[in-house]
C-alpha positions as CSV (number, residue, x, y, z in Angstrom):
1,X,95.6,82.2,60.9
2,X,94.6,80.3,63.7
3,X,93.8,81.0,67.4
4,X,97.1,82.4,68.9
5,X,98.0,83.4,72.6
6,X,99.9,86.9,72.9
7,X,102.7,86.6,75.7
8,X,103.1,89.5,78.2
9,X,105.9,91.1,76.4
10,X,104.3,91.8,73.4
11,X,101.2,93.6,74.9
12,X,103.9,95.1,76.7
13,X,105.3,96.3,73.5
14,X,102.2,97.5,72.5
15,X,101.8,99.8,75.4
16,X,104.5,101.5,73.9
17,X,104.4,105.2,72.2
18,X,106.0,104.2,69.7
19,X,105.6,100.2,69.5
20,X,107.7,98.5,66.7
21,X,106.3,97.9,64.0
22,X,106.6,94.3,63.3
23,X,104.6,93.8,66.1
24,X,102.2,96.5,65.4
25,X,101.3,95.3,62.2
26,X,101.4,91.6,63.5
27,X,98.7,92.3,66.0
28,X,97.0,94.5,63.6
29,X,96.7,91.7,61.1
30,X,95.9,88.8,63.6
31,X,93.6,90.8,66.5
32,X,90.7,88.5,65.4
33,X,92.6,85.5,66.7
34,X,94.4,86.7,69.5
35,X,93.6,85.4,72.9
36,X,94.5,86.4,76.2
37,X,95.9,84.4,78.9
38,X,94.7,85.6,82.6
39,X,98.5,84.7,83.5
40,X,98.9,87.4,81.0
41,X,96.1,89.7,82.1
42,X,97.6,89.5,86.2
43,X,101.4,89.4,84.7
44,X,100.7,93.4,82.8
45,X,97.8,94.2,85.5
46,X,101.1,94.0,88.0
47,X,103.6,96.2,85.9
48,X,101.1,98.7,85.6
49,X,100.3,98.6,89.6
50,X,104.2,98.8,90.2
51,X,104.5,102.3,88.2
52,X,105.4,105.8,90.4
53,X,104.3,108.0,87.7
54,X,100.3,108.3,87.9
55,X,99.9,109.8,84.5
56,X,101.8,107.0,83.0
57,X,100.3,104.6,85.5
58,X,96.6,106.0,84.7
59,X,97.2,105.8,81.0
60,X,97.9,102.2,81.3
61,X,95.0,101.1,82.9
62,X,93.1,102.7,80.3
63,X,94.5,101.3,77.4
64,X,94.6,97.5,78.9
65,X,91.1,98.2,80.9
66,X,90.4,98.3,76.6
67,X,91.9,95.8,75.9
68,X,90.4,93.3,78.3
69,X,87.2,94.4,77.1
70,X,87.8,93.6,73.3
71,X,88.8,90.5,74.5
72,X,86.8,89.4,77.7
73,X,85.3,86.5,75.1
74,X,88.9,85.2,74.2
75,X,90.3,85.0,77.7
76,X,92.0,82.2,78.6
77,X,91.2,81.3,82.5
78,X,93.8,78.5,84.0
79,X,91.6,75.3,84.1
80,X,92.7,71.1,84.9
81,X,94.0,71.1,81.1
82,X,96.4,73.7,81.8
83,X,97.8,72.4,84.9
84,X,98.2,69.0,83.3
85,X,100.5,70.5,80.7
86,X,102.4,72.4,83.2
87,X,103.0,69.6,85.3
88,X,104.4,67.7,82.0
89,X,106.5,71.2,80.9
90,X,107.9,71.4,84.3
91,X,109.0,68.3,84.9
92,X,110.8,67.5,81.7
93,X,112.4,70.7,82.3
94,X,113.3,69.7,85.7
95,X,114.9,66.6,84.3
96,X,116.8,68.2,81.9
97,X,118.1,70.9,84.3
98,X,116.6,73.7,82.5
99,X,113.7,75.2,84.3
100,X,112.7,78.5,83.4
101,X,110.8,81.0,85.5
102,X,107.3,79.6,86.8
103,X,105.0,81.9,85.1
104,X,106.8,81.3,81.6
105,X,105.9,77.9,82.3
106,X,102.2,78.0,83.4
107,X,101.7,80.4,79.9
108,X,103.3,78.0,77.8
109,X,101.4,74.8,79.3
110,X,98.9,77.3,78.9
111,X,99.2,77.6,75.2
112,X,100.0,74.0,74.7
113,X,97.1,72.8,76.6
114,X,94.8,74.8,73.8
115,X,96.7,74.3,71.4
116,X,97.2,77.4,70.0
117,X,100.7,78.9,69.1
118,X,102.4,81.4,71.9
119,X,102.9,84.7,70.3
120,X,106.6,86.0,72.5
121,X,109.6,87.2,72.2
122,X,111.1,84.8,74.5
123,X,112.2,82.7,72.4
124,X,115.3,81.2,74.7
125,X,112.9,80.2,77.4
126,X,109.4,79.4,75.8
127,X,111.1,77.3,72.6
128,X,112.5,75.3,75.6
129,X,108.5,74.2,76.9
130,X,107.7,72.7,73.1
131,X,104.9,75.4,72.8
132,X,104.7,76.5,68.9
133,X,106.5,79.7,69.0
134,X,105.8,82.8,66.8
135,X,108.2,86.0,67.0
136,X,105.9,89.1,65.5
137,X,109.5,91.0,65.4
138,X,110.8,89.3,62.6
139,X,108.2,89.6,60.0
């Protein structure tokens, strides 16, 4: 496989005890080619800040203070490319009357803009953008 960008909610999953599997063994299978969006990195950097309970809280940083590591050489920062896409995503959206929330939007331009398939769940609002969508929960 290709280059692919991992969406918030399936690092999310991962942070799980107990992730699910699909997406376990997706990300297991594909870590080589995963890239991470700084979008992403502030979008999970801000759940993490937001939790009350500092075990769980200090945890969290740990594992994604990892993660960021592994991948500090396949981070995606937000450059002219990417705002060019977003401009196009949002305003055909606009037209159509179906915008979806901003940061969806600046991840998929995002994706689009490198060209890389957007690894999500959220597949009501990102199929919507015309990113390449892949689900790593139906295997």
């Amino acid at each position: 496989m290709s280059s692919v960008l991992i969406d918030t909610n399936v690092w999310s999953e991962l942070s799980k005890a107990r992730p699910d599997q699909s997406v376990n063994d997706f990300i297991s299978h594909h870590f080589e080619d995963a890239w991470l969006s700084a979008l992403v990195l502030g979008e999970v950097r801000y759940g993490i800040a937001r939790l009350t309970d500092t075990a769980r809280r200090e945890r969290l940083v740990t594992w994604f203070d990892d993660l960021t590591f592994r991948l500090e050489e396949r981070t995606l920062n937000f450059d002219a490319n990417d705002a060019q896409a977003y401009a196009d995503v949002k305003a055909r959206l606009a037209a159509a009357g179906t915008l979806i929330a901003e940061l969806d939007m600046l991840i998929a331009a995002q994706a689009i803009a490198a060209g890389m398939p957007l690894v999500t769940r959220n597949l009501s609002d990102m199929e919507r953008t015309g990113a390449t969508i892949i689900n790593p929960w139906q295997p």
